[in-house]
C-alpha positions as CSV (number, residue, x, y, z in Angstrom):
1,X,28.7,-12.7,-109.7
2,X,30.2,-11.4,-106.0
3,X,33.6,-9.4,-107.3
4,X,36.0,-8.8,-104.0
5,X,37.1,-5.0,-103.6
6,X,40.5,-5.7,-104.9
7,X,38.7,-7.2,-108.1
8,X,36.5,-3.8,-108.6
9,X,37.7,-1.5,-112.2
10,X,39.1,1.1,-111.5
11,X,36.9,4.2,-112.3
12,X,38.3,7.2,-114.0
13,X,37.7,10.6,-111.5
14,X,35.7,12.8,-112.9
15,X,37.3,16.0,-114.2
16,X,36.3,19.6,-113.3
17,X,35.3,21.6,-116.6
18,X,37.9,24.1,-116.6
19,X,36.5,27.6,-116.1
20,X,38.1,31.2,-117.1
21,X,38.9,33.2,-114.5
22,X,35.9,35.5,-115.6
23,X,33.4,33.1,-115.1
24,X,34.9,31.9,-111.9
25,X,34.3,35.4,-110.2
26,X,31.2,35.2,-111.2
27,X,30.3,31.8,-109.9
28,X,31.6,33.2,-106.4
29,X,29.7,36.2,-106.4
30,X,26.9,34.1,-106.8
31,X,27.8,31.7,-104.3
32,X,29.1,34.1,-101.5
33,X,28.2,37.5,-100.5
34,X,31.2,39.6,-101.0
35,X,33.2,40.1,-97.9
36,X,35.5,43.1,-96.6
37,X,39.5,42.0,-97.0
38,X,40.8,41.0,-93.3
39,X,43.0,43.5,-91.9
40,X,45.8,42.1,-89.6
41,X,45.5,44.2,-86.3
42,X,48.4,46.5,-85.8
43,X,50.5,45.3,-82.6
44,X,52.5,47.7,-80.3
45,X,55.8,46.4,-80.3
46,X,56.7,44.6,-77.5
47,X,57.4,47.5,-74.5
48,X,61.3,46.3,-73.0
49,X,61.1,45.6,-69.4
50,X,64.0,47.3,-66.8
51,X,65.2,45.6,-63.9
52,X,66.6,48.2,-61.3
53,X,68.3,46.9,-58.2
54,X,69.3,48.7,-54.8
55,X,70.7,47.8,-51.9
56,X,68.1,49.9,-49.5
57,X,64.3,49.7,-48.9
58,X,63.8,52.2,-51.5
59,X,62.2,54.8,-49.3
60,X,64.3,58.1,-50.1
61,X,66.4,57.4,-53.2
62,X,64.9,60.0,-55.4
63,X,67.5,59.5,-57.9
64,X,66.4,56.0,-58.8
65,X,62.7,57.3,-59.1
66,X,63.2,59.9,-61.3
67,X,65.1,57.6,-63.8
68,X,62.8,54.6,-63.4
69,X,59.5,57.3,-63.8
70,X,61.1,58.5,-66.9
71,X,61.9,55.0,-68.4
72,X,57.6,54.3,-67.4
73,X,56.5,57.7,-69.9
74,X,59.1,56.6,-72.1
75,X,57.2,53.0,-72.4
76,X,59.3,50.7,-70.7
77,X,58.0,48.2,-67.9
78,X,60.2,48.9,-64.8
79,X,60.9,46.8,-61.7
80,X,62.9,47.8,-58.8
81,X,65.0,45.3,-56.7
82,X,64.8,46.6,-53.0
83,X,65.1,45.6,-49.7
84,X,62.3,45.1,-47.3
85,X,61.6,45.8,-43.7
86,X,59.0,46.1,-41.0
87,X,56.1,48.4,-41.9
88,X,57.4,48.6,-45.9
89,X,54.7,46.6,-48.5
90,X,56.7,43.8,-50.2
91,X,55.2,44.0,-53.3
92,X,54.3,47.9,-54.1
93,X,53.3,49.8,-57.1
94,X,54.4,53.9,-57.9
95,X,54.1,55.9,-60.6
96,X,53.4,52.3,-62.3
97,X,56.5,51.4,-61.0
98,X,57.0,47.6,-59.3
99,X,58.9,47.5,-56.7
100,X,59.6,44.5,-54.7
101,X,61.2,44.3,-51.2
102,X,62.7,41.1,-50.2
103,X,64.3,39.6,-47.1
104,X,67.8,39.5,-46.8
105,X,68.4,37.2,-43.9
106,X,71.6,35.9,-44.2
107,X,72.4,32.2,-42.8
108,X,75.2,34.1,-39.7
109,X,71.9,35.7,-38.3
110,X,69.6,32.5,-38.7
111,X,72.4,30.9,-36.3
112,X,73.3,33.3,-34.1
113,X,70.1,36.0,-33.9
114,X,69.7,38.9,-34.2
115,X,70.4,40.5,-30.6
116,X,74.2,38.7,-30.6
117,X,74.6,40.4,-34.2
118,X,73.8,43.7,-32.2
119,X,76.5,42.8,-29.8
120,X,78.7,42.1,-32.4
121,X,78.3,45.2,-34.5
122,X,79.0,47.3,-31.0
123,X,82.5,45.1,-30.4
124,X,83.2,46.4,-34.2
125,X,82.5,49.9,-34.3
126,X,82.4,51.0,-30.8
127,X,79.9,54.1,-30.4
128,X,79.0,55.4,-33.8
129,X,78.0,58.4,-33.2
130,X,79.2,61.3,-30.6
131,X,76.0,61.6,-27.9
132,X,76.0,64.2,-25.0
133,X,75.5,62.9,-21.6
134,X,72.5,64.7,-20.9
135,X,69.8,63.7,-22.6
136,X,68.1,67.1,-22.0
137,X,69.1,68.4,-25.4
138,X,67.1,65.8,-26.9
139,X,64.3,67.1,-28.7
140,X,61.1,67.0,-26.8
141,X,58.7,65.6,-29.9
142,X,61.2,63.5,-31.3
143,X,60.0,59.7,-31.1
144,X,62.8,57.2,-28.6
145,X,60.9,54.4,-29.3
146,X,61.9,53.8,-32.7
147,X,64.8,52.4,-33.7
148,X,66.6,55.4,-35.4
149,X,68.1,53.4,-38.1
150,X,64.8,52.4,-39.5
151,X,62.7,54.6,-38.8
152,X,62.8,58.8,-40.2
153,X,61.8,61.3,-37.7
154,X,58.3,62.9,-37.6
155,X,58.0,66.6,-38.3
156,X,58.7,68.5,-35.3
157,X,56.0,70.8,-33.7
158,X,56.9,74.2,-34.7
159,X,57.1,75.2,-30.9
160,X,59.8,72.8,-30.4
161,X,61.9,73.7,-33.8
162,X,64.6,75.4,-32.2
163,X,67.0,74.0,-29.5
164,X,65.3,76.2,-26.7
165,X,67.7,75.6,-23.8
166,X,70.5,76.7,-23.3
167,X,71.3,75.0,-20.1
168,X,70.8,71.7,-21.1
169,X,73.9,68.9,-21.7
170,X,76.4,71.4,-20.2
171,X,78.6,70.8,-17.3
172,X,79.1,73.3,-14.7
173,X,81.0,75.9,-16.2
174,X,79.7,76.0,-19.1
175,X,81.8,73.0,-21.0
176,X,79.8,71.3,-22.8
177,X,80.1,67.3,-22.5
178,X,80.7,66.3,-26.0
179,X,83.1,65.2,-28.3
180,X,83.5,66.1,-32.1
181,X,83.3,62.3,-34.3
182,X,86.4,61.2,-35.1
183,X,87.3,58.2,-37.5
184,X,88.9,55.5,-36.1
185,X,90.9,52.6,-38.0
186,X,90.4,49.0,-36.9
187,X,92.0,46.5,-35.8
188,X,92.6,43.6,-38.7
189,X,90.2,41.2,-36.5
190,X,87.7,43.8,-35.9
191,X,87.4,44.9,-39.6
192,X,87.8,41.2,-41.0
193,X,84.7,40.6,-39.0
194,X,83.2,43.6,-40.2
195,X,84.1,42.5,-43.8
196,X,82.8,38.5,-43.4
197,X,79.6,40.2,-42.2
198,X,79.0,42.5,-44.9
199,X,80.1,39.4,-47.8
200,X,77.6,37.6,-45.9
201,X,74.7,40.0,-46.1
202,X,75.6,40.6,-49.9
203,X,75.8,37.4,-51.0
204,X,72.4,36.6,-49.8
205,X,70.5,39.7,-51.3
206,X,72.3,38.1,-54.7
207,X,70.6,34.6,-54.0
208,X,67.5,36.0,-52.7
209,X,67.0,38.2,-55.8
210,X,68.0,35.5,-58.1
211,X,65.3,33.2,-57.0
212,X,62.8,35.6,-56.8
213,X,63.0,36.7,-60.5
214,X,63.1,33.1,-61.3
215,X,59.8,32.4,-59.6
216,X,58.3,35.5,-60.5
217,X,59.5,34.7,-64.1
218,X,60.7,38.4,-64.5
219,X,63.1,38.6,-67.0
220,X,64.2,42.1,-68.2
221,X,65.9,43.5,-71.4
222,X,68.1,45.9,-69.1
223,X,69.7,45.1,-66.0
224,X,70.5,48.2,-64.4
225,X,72.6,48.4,-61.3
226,X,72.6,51.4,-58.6
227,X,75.8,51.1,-57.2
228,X,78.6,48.5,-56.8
229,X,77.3,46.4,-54.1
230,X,74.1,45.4,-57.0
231,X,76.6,45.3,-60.1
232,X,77.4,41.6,-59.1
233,X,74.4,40.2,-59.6
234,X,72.9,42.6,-62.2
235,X,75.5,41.3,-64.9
236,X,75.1,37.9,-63.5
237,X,71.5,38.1,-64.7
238,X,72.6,39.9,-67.9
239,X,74.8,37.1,-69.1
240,X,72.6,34.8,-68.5
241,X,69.3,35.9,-70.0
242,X,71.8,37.5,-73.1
243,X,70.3,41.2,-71.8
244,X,71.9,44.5,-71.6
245,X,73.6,45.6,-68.7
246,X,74.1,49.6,-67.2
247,X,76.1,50.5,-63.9
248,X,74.9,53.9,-62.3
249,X,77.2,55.1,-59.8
250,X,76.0,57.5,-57.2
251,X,79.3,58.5,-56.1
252,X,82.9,57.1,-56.6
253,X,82.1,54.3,-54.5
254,X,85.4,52.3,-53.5
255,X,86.6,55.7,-51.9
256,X,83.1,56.4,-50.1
257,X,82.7,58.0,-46.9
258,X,82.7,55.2,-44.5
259,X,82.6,55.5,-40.2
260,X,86.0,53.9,-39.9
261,X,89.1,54.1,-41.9
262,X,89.7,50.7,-44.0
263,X,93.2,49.4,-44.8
264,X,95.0,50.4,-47.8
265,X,94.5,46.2,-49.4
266,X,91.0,46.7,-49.0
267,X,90.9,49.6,-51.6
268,X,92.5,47.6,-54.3
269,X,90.6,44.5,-54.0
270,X,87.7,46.8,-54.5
271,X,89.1,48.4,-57.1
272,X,89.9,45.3,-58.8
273,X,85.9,43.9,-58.3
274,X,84.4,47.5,-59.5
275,X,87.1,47.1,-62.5
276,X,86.2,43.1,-63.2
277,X,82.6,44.0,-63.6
278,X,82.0,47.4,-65.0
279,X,84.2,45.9,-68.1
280,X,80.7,43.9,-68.4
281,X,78.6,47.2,-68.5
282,X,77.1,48.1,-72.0
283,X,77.2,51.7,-70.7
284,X,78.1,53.1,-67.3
285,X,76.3,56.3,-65.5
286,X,77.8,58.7,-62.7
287,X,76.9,62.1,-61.1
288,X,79.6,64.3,-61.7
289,X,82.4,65.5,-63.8
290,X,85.3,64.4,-61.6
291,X,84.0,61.1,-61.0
292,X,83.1,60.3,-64.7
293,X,87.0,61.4,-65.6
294,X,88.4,59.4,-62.6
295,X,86.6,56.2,-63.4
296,X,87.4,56.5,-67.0
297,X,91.5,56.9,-66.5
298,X,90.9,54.4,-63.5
299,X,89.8,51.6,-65.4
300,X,90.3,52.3,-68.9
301,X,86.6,52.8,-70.3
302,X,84.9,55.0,-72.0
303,X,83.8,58.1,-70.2
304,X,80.4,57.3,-68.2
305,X,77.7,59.1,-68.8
306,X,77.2,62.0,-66.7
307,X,73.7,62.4,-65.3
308,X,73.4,64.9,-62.7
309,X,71.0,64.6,-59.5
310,X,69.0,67.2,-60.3
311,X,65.3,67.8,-59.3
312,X,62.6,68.5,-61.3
313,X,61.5,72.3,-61.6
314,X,59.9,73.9,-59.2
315,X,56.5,74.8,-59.5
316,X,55.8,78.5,-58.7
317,X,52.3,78.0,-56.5
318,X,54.3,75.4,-54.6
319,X,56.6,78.3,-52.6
320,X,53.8,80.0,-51.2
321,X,52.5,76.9,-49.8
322,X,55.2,75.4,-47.8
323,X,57.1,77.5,-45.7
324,X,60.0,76.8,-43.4
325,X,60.1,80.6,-41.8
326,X,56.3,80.5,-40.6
327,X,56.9,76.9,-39.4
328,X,59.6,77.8,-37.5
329,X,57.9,81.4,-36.3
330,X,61.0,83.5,-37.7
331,X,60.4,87.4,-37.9
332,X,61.3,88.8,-41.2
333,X,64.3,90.2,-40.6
334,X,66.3,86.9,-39.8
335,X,67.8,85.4,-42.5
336,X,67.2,81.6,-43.2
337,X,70.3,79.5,-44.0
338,X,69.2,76.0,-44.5
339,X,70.8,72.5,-45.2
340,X,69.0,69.8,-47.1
341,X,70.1,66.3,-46.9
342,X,71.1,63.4,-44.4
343,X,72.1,64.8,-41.1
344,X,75.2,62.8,-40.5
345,X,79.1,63.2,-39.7
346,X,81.2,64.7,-42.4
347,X,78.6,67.2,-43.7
348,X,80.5,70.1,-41.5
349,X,77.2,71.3,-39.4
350,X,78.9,71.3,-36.7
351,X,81.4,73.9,-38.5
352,X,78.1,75.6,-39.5
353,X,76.7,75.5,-35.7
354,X,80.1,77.3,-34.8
355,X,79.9,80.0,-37.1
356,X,76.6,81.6,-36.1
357,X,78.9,82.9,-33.4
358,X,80.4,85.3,-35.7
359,X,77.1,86.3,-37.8
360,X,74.0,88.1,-36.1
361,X,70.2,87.7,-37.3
362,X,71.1,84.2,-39.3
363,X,68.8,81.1,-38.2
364,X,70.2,78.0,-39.1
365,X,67.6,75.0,-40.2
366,X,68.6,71.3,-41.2
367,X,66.2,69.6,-43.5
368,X,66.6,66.1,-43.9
369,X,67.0,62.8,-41.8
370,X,69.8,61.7,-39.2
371,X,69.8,59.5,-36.3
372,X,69.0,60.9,-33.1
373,X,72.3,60.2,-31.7
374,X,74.4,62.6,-34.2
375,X,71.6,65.1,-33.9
376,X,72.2,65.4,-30.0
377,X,75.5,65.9,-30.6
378,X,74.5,68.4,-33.1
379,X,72.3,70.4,-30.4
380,X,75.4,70.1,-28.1
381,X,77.3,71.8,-30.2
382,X,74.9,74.5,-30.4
383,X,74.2,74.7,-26.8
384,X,78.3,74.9,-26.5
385,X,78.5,77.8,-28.8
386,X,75.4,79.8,-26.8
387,X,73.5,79.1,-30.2
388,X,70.7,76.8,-29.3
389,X,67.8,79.4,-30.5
390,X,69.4,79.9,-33.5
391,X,69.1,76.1,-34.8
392,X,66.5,73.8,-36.1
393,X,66.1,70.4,-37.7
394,X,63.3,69.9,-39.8
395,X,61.5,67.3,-41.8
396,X,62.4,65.3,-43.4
397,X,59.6,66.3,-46.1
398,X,58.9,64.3,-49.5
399,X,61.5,64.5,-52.1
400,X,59.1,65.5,-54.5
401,X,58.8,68.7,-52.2
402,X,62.1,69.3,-51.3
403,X,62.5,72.2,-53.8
404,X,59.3,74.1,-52.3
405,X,59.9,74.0,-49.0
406,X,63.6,75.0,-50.0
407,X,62.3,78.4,-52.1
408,X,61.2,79.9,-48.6
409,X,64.7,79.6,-47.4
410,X,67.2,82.6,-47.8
411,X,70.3,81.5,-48.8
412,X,71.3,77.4,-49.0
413,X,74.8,75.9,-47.7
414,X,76.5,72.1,-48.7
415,X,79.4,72.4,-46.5
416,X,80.7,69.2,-47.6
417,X,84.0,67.7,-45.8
418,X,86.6,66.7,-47.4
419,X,86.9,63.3,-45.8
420,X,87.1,61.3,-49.0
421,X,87.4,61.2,-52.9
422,X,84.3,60.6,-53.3
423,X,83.1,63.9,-51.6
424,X,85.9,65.8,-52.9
425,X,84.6,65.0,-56.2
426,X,80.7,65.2,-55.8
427,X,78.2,67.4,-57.2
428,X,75.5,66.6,-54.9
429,X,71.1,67.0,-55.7
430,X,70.9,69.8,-53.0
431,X,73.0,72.1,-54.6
432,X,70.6,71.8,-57.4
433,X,67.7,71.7,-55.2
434,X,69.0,75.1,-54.0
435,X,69.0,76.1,-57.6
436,X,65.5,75.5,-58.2
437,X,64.3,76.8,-55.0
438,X,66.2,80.1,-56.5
439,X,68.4,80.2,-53.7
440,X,71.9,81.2,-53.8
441,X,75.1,78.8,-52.5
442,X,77.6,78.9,-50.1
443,X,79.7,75.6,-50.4
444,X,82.6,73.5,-49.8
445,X,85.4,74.9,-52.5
446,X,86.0,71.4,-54.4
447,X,86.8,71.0,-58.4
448,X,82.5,70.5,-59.0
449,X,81.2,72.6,-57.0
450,X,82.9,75.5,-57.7
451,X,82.1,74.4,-61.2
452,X,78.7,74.8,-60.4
453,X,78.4,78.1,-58.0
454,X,81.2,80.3,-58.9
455,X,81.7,79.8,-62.3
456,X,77.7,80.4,-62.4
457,X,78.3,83.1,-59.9
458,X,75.4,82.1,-57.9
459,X,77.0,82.1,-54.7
460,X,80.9,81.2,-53.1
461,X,82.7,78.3,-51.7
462,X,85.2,78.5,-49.0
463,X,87.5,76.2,-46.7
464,X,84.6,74.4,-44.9
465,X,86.4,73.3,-42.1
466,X,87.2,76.3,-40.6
467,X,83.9,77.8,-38.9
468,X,85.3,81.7,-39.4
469,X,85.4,81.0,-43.3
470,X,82.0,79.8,-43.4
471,X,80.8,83.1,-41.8
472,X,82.8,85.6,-44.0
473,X,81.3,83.6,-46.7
474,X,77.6,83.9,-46.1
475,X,77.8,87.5,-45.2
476,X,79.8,88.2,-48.4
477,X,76.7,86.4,-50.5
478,X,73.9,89.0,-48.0
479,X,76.4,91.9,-49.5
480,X,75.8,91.1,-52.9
481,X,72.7,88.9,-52.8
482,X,70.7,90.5,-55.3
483,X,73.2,89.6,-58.3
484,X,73.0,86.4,-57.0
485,X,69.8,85.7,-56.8
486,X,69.2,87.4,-60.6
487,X,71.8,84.6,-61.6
488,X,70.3,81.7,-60.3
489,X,66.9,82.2,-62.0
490,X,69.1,82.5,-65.1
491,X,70.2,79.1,-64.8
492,X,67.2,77.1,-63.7
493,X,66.0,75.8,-66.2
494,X,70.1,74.3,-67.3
495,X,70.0,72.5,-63.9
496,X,66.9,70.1,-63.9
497,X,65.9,66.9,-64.1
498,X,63.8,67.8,-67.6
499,X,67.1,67.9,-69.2
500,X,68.9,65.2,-67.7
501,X,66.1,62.7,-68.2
502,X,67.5,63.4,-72.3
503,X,70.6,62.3,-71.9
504,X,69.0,58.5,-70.3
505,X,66.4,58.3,-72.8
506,X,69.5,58.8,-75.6
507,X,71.5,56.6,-73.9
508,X,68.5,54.0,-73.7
509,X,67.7,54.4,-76.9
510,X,71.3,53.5,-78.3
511,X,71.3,50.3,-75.8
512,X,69.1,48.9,-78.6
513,X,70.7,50.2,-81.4
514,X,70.7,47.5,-84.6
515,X,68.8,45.0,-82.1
C-alpha cells in the first residue's frame, strides 16, 4: 500500500557516539594534516590625512613646505589647497606632497572680462608703484614681456648685476625724476569697490575648493589654514566632516601692510571675523612673540603656538658653491651687505640705497623678487644718490638655497619699516636665514628683533628710517665684526627649522590626544 509523505513514520535521527576529547584529536590527526595557526596580518594604522590651504599659487611659500614636508616624514598624507595660473601644473606632487591649483574665476570677471577688471583695478589704486620716467635704468636682461605680477625675474647676467649708469633716468641737473611711494587713503567708493572685488574673489576660491574636495572625495583629519583669508572655509570643512581644525598666521594679519590706508571700520569688522573663527581653531600657530601675545589678549585665547620661520641648517659644502661676490665680480676688499626677501615698498631699501653715500667699499645686493616697476624706482634712487655701481638685485634663487648663497655675503640687513603692527611686531625668516648663513645683523630696532640680534649680540638695530643711522650702524658691526660673527655660530643650531619642526609634531600629536 502507496502511504502519502504526510502519512510516512517519523524516523528517529541517528545519534553521533559521543567521543572523548582524546580520541577526537586523534580522529583529526588522522583525517587532516596538521596545519600552522593563521596569524592575522599586522595593519599600519590608518596614516591621518592634512588639508593645507593658501591663497597663492604656492610657488615661494617656504614656510608651508617646510611644515607640510615635516607632517609627510612624520606619516601623515598632506594636500595643499592652492591657486593655479598659467604655466603652474594643476595637479602636482613634492616631496610626496599633493598640491592642487584650482581656478578662481569669480562670476564679476565671467561678466565683465578680464581687460575692464584691469581698468578697474587702475581707477582703484592709481599707479602702484613709483616708476622713473626713463626707462634707461631698467635692467638690460630683465624680461618686459612678462607680466611682472606673475612671473619672477630670471637671474641677471653677472655683467649686468650692478646699475652701470649713472646718467640714466636723471633730468638735466642731475635731479633725478622719481618720487619716494607714499600711501594713499581712498575714497569710500574707491575702497568699497576694492572691497566687493576682493569678497568676490574669496568667496569663489571657498566654493571652488569645496567642490573640488567633494569630487575628489578628499577628506582630511586636520584642516589647517595659512592665514585668515583660508580660515573661512577651513573650519567650514572641519565642522562638517567632525575634523580638527589649526589656524597658522604668518603675520598679524588684520593690521598687514597693505598699498593704501583702509578706514578705521574696516579694522574692526576684521577683527571681529578673525575673532568669530579662530574661537573654532583646536590650536592656533604664529611667527613671533609679539604677535602670539597680541592675538592672545586680542581675542581672549590661549597663547598660539609660536613657530618661527626658520630655515633648515645650512650645509657647509653648500657655501663654497654658490657665491654672490664672484657672480657679481666684487674684489675682496668690498664688503657685501645683502637683503633677502620681496623687493617691495616698506622694506626701507631705498633708506639702504641712501646710505652708501656715507660708507665707502660697501656693495649693496637685493636677493629676492619685486616687480620691475618698484625695482626702477629702486635703481633711481641709486642713480640719484651717485650710487648706481654700488647696487645689485639678484635672484631670486630656490628657497632651499637661500641660506648658501647668503653664507658668501658679509654682513645681512632687514631694515623693516615701521608702516604697520604687523611689521612692528615681526620676526621675519631672513633674519634667521642670516643666521644660518653665519652672517651678522643689522636691523630695524622693534620689540623681536632686537630680541633676536642684540640680546644674541649678533649684530645692531637702529631707527631704519633715517639713512645716516643705517650707515653708523653697519660700520659699527665691521668694528667689531669678529665678536659677532663668533656669536652667531654659537647660536645656529637654536635658530632652525630642526627645532621648530618639534614644537608642530608636539602640537600634532596632542590634536589627537584620547581620539
Amino acid at each position: 500500500m502507496n502511504l502519502h509523505l504526510k502519512d510516512k513514520p517519523k524516523l528517529k535521527p541517528e545519534l553521533k557516539p559521543r567521543l572523548k576529547p582524546e580520541l577526537k584529536l586523534k580522529l583529526k590527526s588522522r583525517l587532516k594534516p596538521e596545519l600552522k595557526p593563521k596569524l592575522k596580518p599586522k595593519l599600519k594604522p590608518k596614516s591621518k590625512t592634512v588639508c593645507m590651504f593658501v591663497y597663492n599659487s604656492f610657488e615661494n611659500d617656504s614656510r608651508v613646505l617646510k611644515e607640510a614636508c615635516t607632517l609627510v616624514e612624520a606619516g601623515y598624507q598632506v594636500h595643499i589647497i592652492a591657486l593655479w595660473r598659467k604655466g603652474l601644473a594643476r595637479l602636482e606632487k613634492q616631496h610626496n606632497i599633493l598640491i592642487h591649483r584650482l581656478d578662481n574665476i569669480p562670476i564679476h570677471i565671467r561678466l565683465i572680462g578680464q581687460k575692464k577688471l584691469e581698468r578697474l583695478k587702475k581707477l582703484v589704486y592709481g599707479q602702484p608703484m613709483p616708476v622713473p620716467a626713463a626707462k634707461s635704468v631698467a635692467d638690460p636682461a630683465s624680461n618686459t614681456t612678462t607680466d611682472p605680477a606673475t612671473e619672477p625675474d630670471p637671474a641677471f647676467d653677472p655683467s649686468a648685476k650692478a646699475i652701470n649708469n649713472p646718467g640714466a633716468g636723471t633730468k638735466k641737473g642731475g635731479t633725478s625724476d622719481f618720487k619716494s611711494y607714499q600711501k594713499t587713503r581712498l575714497s569710500f567708493i574707491k575702497f568699497l569697490a576694492s572691497t566687493i572685488k576682493k569678497i568676490l574673489f574669496y568667496s569663489n576660491f571657498y566654493i571652488e575648493t569645496a567642490k573640488y574636495l567633494k569630487k575628489k572625495k578628499i577628506k582630511a583629519d586636520v584642516y589647517h589654514c595659512h592665514d585668515l583669508n583660508t580660515l573661512y572655509i577651513g573650519q567650514k570643512l572641519a565642522k562638517k566632516h567632525k575634523a580638527c581644525l589649526v589656524y597658522d598666521s604668518h603675520e598679524l594679519y588684520v593690521y598687514r601692510n597693505r598699498p593704501y590706508i583702509p578706514p578705521k571700520i574696516f579694522h574692526k569688522k576684521e577683527e571681529a571675523f578673525e575673532r568669530k573663527y579662530i574661537q573654532r581653531a583646536d590650536a592656533v600657530i604664529t611667527v613671533s612673540k609679539s604677535i602670539a601675545g597680541y592675538m592672545e589678549k586680542k581675542y581672549n585665547i590661549d597663547k598660539p603656538h609660536l613657530i618661527m620661520n626658520a630655515p633648515k641648517k645650512n650645509k657647509a659644502p653648500e657655501e663654497i658653491q654658490y657665491s654672490l661676490r664672484k657672480e657679481l665680480n666684487l674684489n675682496d676688499n668690498q664688503k657685501l651687505l645683502l637683503y633677502s626677501g620681496g623687493i617691495t615698498f616698506s622694506r626701507g631699501l631705498d633708506r639702504v640705497i641712501e646710505s652708501l653715500t656715507e660708507m665707502e667699499d660697501i656693495f649693496f645686493v637685493m636677493m629676492g623678487y619685486g616687480q620691475e616697476g618698484f625695482k626702477n624706482y629702486l635703481k633711481a634712487v641709486a642713480v640719484n644718490h651717485g650710487v648706481s655701481h654700488r647696487v645689485a638685485f639678484y635672484g631670486p634663487v630656490p628657497s632651499e638655497k637661500v641660506t648658501a648663497w647668503t653664507a658668501s655675503a658679509d654682513l645681512g640687513i632687514a631694515p623693516i619699516e615701521n608702516v604697520c603692527l604687523s611689521y612692528y611686531y615681526c620676526a621675519p625668516n631672513k633674519i634667521f636665514e642670516y643666521i644660518q648663513g653665519g652672517l651678522p645683523v643689522v636691523a630695524s630696532n622693534f620689540p623681536d628683533l632686537k630680541n633676536i640680534v642684540e640680546k644674541n649680540n649678533i649684530g645692531l638695530t637702529c631707527d631704519i628710517s633715517d639713512p645716516k643711522e643705517i650707515a653708523k650702524a653697519v660700520d659699527r658691526v665691521f668694528n667689531k665684526y669678529t665678536t659677532y660673527l663668533n656669536n652667531v655660530k654659537k647660536i645656529q643650531n637654536r635658530y632652525c627649522w630642526e627645532n621648530e619642526e618639534i614644537k608642530l609634531m608636539e602640537l600634532y600629536k596632542d590634536l589627537f590626544a584620547g581620539k
